[in-house]
C-alpha positions, -999 to 999 in steps of 0.1 A, spaced: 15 -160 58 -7 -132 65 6 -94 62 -8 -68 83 -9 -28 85 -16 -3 107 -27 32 104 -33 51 136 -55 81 144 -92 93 148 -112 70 122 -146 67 109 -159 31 99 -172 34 61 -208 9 50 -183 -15 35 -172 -15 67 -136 0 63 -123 31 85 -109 57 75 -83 76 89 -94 116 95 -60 127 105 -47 116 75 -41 128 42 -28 123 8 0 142 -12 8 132 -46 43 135 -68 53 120 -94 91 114 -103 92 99 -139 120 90 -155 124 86 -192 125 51 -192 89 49 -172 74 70 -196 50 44 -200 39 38 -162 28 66 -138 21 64 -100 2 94 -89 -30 99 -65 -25 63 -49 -26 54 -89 2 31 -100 -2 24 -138 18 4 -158 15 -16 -192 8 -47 -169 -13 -37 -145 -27 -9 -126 -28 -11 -86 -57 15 -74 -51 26 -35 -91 30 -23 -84 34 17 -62 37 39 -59 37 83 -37 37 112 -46 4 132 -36 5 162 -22 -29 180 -49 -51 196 -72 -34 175 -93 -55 141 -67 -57 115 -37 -59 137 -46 -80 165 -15 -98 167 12 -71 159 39 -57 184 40 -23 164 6 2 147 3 -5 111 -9 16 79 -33 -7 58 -39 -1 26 -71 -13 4 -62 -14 -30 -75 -32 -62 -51 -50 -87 -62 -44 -127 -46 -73 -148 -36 -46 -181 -12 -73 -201 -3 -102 -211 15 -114 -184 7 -130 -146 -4 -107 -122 -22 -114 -86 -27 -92 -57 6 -98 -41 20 -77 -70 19 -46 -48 50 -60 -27 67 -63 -60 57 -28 -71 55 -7 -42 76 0 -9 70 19 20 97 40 37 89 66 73 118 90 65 125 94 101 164 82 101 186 110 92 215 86 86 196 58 66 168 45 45 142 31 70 116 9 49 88 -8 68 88 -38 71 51 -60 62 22 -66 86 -3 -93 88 -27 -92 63 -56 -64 80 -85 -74 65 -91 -111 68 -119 -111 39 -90 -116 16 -70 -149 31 -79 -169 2 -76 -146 -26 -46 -125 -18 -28 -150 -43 -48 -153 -69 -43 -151 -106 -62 -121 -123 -78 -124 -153 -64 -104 -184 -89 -73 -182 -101 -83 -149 -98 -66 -115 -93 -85 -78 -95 -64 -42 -68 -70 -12 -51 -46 15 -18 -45 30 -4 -35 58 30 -20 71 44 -17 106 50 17 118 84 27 137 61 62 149 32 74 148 40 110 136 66 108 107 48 106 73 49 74 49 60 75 16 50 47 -10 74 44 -39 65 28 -68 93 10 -93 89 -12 -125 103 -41 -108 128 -48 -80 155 -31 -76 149 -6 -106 143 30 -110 118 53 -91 82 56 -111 68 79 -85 60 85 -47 28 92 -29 32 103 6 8 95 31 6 119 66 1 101 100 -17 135 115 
């Protein structure tokens, strides 16, 4: 299964041959709570004792264009690199486990996005791979957007379905 994510907006393509988004920008809050005194996510930083997932770019890709050529919907793509800190298993895919991505654009409801196809196609075989203890292994992500204007927040938690380690929000224009 590939995942995909688009980010939409004026771009500039980078030497490693990533774009970046120009209309976009980051904002960063933390929300601690006591009992995640010992992980942090702040400045597209989530640190924990197990490992620490580093957000290096981000875009808007807009359907039909490379990264989301097969979506219905634009997607935010993130490239991000996965640092193994512990003891235990960690691979790339750890950032579904560790991070969601909400547009706060329902007044009535939660509305998390939902996961693209895979926007980078460099990582197809390694987006499941086991990291090393001390070692460090590059991916990207990608979430379908419902609009194009409403910002996206990333929340970060210490595993499903537990308490909030922090949020970074991510604006669209």
């Amino acid at each position: 299964m590939s995942v995909a994510v688009l980010v939409g907006g004026c771009g500039t393509t980078s030497a490693n041959g990533s774009s970046t988004n120009a209309s976009s920008s980051t904002q960063a809050s933390s929300t601690p709570s006591a009992s995640k005194a010992d992980s942090t996510f702040e400045s597209g930083v989530l640190t924990t004792p197990d490992l620490k997932i580093e957000i290096t770019d981000h875009k808007v890709i807009q359907v039909g264009e490379k990264g989301n050529e097969y979506g219905k919907k634009p997607v935010i793509a993130f490239w991000y690199k996965v640092t193994n800190n512990g003891d235990k298993e960690v691979s790339p895919m750890n950032f579904i486990f560790s991070i969601t991505a909400y547009q706060d654009n329902n007044p009535n409801a939660e509305n998390k996005l939902d996961v693209g196809s895979l926007p980078d196609d460099r990582f197809l075989s390694s987006q499941t791979e086991k990291v090393k203890k001390g070692g460090t292994v590059e991916n990207a992500i990608a979430y379908e957007l419902d609009d194009l204007t409403t910002d996206v927040d990333l929340v970060a938690t210490k595993g499903l379905g537990s308490g909030e380690i922090g949020k970074v929000t991510y604006k669209l224009q």
